[in-house]
C-alpha positions as CSV (number, residue, x, y, z in Angstrom):
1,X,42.8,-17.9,-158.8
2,X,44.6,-18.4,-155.5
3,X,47.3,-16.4,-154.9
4,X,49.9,-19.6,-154.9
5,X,48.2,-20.1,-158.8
6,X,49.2,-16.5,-158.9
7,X,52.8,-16.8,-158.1
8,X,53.4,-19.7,-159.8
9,X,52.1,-18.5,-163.4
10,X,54.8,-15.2,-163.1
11,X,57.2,-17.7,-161.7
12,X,56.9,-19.7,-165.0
13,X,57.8,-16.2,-167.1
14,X,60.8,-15.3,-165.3
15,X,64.2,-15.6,-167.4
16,X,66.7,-18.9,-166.5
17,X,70.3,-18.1,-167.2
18,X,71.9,-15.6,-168.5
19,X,72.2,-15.0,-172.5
20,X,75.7,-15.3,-174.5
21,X,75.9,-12.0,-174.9
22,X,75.8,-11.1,-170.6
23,X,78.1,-14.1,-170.3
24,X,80.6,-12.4,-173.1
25,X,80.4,-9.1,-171.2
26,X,80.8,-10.3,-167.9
27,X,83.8,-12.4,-169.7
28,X,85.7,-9.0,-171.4
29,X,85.5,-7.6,-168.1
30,X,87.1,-9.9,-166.2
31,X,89.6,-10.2,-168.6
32,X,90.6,-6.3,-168.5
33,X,90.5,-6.3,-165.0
34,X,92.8,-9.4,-164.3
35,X,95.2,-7.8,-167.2
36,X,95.1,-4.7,-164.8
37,X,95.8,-6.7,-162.3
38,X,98.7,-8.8,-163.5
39,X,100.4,-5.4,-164.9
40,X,100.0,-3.7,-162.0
41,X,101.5,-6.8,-160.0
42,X,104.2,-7.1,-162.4
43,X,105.1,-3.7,-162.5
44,X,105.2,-3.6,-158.3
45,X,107.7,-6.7,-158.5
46,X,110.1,-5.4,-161.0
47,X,110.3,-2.4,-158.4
48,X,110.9,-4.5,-155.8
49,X,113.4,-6.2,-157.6
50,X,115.3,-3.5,-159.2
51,X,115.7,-1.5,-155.9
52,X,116.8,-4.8,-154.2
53,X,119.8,-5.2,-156.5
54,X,120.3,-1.7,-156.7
55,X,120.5,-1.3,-152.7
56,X,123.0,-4.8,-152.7
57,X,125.3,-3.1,-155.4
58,X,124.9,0.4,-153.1
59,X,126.0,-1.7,-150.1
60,X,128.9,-3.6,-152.3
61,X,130.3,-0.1,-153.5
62,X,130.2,1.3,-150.1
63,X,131.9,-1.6,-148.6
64,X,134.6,-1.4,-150.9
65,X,135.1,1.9,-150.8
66,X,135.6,1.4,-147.6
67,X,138.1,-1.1,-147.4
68,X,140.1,1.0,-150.1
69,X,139.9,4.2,-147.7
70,X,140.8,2.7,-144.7
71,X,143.6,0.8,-146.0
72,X,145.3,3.3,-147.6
73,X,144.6,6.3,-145.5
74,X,147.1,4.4,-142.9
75,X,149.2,3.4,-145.4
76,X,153.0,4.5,-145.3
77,X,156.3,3.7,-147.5
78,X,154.0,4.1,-151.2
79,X,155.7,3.0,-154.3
80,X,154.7,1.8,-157.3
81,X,156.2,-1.5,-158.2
82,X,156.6,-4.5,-161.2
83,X,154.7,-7.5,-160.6
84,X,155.4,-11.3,-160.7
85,X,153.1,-12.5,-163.2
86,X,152.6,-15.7,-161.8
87,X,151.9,-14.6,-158.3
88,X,150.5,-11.1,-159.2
89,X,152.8,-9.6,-155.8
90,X,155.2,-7.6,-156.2
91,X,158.6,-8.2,-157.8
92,X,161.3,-6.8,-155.2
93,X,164.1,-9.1,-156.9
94,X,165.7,-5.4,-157.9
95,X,164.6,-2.8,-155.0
96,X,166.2,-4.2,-152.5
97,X,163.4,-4.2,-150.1
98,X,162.6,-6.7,-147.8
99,X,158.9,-7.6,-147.4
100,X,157.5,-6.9,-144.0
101,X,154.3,-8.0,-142.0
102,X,151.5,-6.4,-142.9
103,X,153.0,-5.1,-146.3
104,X,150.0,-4.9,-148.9
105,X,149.8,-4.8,-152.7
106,X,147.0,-3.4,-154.7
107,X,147.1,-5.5,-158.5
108,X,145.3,-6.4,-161.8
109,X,144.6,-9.3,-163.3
110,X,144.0,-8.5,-166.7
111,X,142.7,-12.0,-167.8
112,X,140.2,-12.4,-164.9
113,X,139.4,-8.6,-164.8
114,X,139.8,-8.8,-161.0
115,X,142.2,-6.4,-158.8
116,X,143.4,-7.7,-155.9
117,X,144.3,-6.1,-152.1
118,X,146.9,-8.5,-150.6
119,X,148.5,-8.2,-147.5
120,X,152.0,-9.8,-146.5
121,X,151.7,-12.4,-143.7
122,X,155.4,-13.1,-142.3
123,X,154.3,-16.2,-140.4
124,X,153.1,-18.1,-143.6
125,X,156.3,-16.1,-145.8
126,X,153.0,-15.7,-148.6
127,X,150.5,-12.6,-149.1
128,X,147.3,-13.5,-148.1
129,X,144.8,-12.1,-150.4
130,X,142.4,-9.5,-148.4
131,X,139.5,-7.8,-151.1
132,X,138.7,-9.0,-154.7
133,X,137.2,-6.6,-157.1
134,X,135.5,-8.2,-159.7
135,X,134.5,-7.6,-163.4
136,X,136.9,-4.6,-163.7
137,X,137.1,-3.0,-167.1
138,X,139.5,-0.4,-166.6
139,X,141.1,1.5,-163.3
140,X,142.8,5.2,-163.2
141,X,145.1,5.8,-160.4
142,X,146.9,8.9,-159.5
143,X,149.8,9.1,-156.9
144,X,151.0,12.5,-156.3
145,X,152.1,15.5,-153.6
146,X,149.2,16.6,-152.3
147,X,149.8,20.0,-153.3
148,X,149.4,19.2,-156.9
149,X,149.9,22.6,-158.2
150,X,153.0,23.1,-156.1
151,X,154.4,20.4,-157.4
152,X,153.8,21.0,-161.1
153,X,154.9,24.8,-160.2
154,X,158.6,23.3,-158.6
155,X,157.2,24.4,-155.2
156,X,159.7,23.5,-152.4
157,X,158.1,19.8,-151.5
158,X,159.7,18.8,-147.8
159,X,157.5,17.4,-145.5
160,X,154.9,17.5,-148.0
161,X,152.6,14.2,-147.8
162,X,151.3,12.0,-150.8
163,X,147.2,11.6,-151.8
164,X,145.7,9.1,-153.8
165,X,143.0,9.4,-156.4
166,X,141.2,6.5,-157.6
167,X,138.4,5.5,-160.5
168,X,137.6,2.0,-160.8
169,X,135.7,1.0,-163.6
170,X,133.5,-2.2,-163.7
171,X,131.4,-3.5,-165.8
172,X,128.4,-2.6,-163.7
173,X,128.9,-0.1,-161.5
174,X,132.6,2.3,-160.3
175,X,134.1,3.5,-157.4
176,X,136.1,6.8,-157.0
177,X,137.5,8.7,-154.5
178,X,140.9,10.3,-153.0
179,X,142.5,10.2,-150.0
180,X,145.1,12.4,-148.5
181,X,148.4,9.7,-147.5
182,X,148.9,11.0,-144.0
183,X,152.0,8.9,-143.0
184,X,153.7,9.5,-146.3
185,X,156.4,12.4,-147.1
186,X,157.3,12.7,-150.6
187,X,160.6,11.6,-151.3
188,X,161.7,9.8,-147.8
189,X,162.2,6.2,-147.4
190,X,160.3,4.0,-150.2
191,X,157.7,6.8,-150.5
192,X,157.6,6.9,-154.6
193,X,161.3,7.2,-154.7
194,X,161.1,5.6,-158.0
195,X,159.0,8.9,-159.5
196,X,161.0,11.5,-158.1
197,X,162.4,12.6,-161.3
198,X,159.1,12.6,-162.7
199,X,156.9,15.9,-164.0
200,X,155.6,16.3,-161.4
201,X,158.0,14.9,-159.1
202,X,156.8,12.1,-157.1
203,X,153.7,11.1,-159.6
204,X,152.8,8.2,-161.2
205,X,149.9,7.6,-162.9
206,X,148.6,4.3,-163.5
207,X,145.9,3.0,-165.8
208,X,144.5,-0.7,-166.1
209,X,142.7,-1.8,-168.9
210,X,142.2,-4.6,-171.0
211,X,145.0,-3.6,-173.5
212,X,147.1,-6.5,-174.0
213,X,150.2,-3.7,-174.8
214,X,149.5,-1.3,-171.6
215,X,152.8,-1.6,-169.7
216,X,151.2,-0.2,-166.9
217,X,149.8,-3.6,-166.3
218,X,152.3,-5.0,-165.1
219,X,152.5,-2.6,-162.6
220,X,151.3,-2.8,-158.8
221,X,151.2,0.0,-155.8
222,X,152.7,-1.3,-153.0
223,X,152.7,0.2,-149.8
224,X,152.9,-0.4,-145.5
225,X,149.4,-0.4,-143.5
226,X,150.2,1.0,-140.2
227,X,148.6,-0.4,-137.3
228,X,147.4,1.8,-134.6
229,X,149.3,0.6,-131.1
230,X,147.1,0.7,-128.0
231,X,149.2,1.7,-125.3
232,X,148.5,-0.4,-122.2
233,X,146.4,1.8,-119.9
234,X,144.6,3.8,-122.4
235,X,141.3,3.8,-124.0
């Protein structure tokens, strides 16, 4: 026998194919490991996508916050007013007040669950409507001396200035915070003249909700953002 016989007789012998039961096994695996696979994948998406929507509501809180702070922190002449229903700005019909430029409102709209930040434009004679809040559920507002105690106590409260502390409540994430009123002095001018006979004078405290009966609804804070004058010269 040559040895090209030779080869060609083991040749013959050798297997062809693989049997059903390699081809299952080689099957099961594949199919664990892509399910692996696929979980793992999934798993590293919903991640991703979770810490995406949390960083944009992050960066939608903070913005807000924001806006709320540096509006108010400027913010002079505080009072707590009716609203106009139709309008949702302020009712002055009975304060005798006359709306100035850049005079802002903070408001609720019950129906659309929405508060609104307008500010006063004289040139147009209309508020022009500066930050929506959407899909509010409720919103705790306290306006008070900032000496809190003192006030409660019957503490002497000249010259004393106003703070604000806020909780707003939506339906997916809230925003708190206070602010000291640094332009305000309790008592002078339209600075919460209407509470001065309140315990403790010169507080109101103001809650929105969905209660169709909640007076406090109908309420609005309304108060005078001061500008900061650049003096011609100066940096």
């Amino acid at each position: 026998m040559n040895l090209k016989d030779f080869f060609r007789k083991y040749k013959s012998n050798e297997k062809k194919g693989f049997t059903v039961i390699e081809v299952l096994a080689v099957v099961v695996i594949l199919s664990i490991t892509s399910t692996a696979i696929v979980s793992v994948f999934m798993a590293v998406h919903k991640s991703v996508r979770e810490t995406g929507t949390i960083t944009s509501e992050q960066y939608h809180i903070t913005q807000v916050e924001r806006f709320i702070r540096n509006e108010f922190q400027v913010g002079s002449k505080v009072e707590v007013y009716d609203i106009d229903p139709t309008s949702f700005t302020p009712d002055l019909s009975l304060t005798g007040r006359t709306v100035l430029q850049d005079d802002e409102c903070m408001v609720f709209n019950q129906s659309k669950k929405c508060i609104y930040f307008k500010k006063y434009d004289e040139a147009s004679s209309t508020y022009k409507l500066a930050l929506t809040v959407t899909n509010v559920e409720k919103v705790n507002i306290t306006i008070c001396p900032y000496d809190y105690n003192a006030a409660i106590s019957g503490a002497d409260l000249d010259n004393m200035p106003l703070k604000l502390v806020y909780e707003i409540i939506a339906t997916d994430y809230s925003y708190s915070g206070g602010m000291i009123l640094g332009n305000t002095n309790v008592g002078e001018g339209q600075d919460m003249t209407e509470y001065a006979s309140a315990t403790p004078q010169y507080t109101a405290k103001i809650v929105w909700n969905q209660d169709a009966t909640n007076v406090m609804n109908s309420k609005c804070i309304f108060f005078h953002s001061e500008k900061t004058e650049v003096i011609e010269g100066e940096t």
